[in-house]
C-alpha positions in Angstrom: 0.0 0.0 0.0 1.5 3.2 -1.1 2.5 6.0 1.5 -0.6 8.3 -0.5 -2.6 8.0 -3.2 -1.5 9.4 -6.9 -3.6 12.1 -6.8 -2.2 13.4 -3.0 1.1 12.5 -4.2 0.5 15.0 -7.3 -0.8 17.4 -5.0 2.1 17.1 -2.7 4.8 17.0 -5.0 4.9 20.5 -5.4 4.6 21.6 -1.8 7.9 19.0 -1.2 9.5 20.8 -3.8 9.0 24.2 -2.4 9.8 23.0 1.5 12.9 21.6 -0.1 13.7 24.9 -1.8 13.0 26.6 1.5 15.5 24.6 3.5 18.2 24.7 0.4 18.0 29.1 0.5 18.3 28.3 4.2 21.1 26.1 4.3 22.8 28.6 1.2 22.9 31.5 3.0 23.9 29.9 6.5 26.0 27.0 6.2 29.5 27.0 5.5 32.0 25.6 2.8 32.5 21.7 3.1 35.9 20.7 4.5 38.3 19.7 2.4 38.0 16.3 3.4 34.4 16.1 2.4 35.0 18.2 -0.9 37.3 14.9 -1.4 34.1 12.8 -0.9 31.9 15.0 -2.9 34.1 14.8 -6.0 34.4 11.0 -5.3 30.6 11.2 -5.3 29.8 12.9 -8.1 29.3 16.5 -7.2 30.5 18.4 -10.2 30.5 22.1 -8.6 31.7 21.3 -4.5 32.1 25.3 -4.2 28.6 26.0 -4.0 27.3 23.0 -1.3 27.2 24.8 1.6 26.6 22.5 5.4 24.9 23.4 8.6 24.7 21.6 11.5 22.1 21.3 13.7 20.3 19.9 16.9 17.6 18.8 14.6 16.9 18.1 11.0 13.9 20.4 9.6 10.3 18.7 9.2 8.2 20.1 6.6 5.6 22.5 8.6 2.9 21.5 6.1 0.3 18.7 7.8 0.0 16.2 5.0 3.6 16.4 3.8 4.8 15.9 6.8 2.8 13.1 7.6 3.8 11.5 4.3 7.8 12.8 4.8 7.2 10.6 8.5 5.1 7.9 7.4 7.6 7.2 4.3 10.9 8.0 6.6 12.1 10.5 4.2 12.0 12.8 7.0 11.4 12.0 10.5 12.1 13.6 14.0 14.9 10.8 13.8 16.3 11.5 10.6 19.9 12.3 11.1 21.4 14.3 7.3 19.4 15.3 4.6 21.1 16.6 1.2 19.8 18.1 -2.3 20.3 20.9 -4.1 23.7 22.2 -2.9 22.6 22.2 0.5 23.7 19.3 2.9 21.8 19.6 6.7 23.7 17.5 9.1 22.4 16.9 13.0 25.1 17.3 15.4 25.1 13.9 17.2 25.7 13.0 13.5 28.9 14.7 12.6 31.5 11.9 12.4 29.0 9.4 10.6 31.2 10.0 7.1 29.0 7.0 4.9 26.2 8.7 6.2 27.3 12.8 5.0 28.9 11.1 1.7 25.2 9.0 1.1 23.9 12.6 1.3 26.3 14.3 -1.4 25.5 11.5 -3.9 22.2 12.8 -3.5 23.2 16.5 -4.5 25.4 15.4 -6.8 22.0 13.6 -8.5 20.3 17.0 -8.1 23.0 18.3 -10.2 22.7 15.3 -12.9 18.7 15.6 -12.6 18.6 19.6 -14.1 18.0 21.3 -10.6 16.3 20.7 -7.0 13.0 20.8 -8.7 13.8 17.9 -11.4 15.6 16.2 -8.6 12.4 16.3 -6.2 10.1 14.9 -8.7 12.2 12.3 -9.5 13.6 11.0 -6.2 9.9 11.1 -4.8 8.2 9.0 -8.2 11.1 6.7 -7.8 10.7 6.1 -4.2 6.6 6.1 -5.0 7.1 3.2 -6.9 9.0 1.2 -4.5 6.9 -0.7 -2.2 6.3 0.5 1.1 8.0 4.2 -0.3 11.1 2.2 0.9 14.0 2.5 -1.9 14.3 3.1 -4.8 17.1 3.4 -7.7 18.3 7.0 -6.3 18.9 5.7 -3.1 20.3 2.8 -4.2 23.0 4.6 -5.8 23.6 6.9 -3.0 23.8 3.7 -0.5 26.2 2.2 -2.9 28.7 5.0 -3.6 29.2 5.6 -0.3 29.7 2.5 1.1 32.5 1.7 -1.8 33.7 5.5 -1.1 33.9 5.1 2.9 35.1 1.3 2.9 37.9 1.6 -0.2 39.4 4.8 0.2 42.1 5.7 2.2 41.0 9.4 3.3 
């Protein structure tokens, strides 16, 4: 049984897309330049223009304010009061108890750097949401796949 229905997910898609712009102008104008160990890892992942992502760290990661998207970001586990990092556009949100979790950061720069590939945040939503739609359960789906992948072979067979 799907997290919503197709017509609430169409309805929702666009309100995701602008809570996700929302947090990205945050994070842009707050957050600072990744180290240069995780502009490494960002290269390694994909990101083709590391000068722009921009990091903040926090107590806790953002939930959208908006009643049914948030109810679908927690019922899918996109985005719970437990999620840990969250990454897209060039912004990369990172709770505090997280910090030294690298697989966890890097899994979240494969995601921007597929924002990049995707033609912007707005692409990138649309996509990342129908593909994890079309999973069962909203579990995962081929973007997350990838991100899971390339930073587990990043984290476990690099020296850095």
């Amino acid at each position: 049984m799907p997290v919503v229905d197709q017509k609430t997910f169409e309805t929702l898609l666009p309100v995701a897309y602008e809570w996700a712009k929302a947090q990205e102008d945050f994070v842009l104008a707050r957050g600072v330049p990744l180290n240069a160990r995780y502009t490494a890892d960002a290269v390694r992942a994909g990101v083709h223009d590391c000068s722009r992502v921009r990091l903040l760290v926090v107590d806790r990661i953002p939930l959208p304010t908006h009643p049914e998207l948030a109810e679908a970001a927690r019922r899918s586990g996109i985005a719970t009061e437990d999620t840990r990092c969250i990454g897209f556009g060039h912004a990369l949100i990172v709770r505090v108890d997280a910090w030294g979790d690298r697989e966890l950061i890097v899994h979240n720069l494969v995601h921007i750097a597929q924002c990049e590939r995707s033609g912007g945040l707005e692409k990138w939503v649309s996509h990342y949401l129908c593909d994890r739609q079309s999973c069962p359960d909203f579990t995962v789906g081929a973007l997350e796949q990838e991100a899971r992948r390339i930073a587990y072979e990043i984290c476990c067979h690099s020296a850095v």
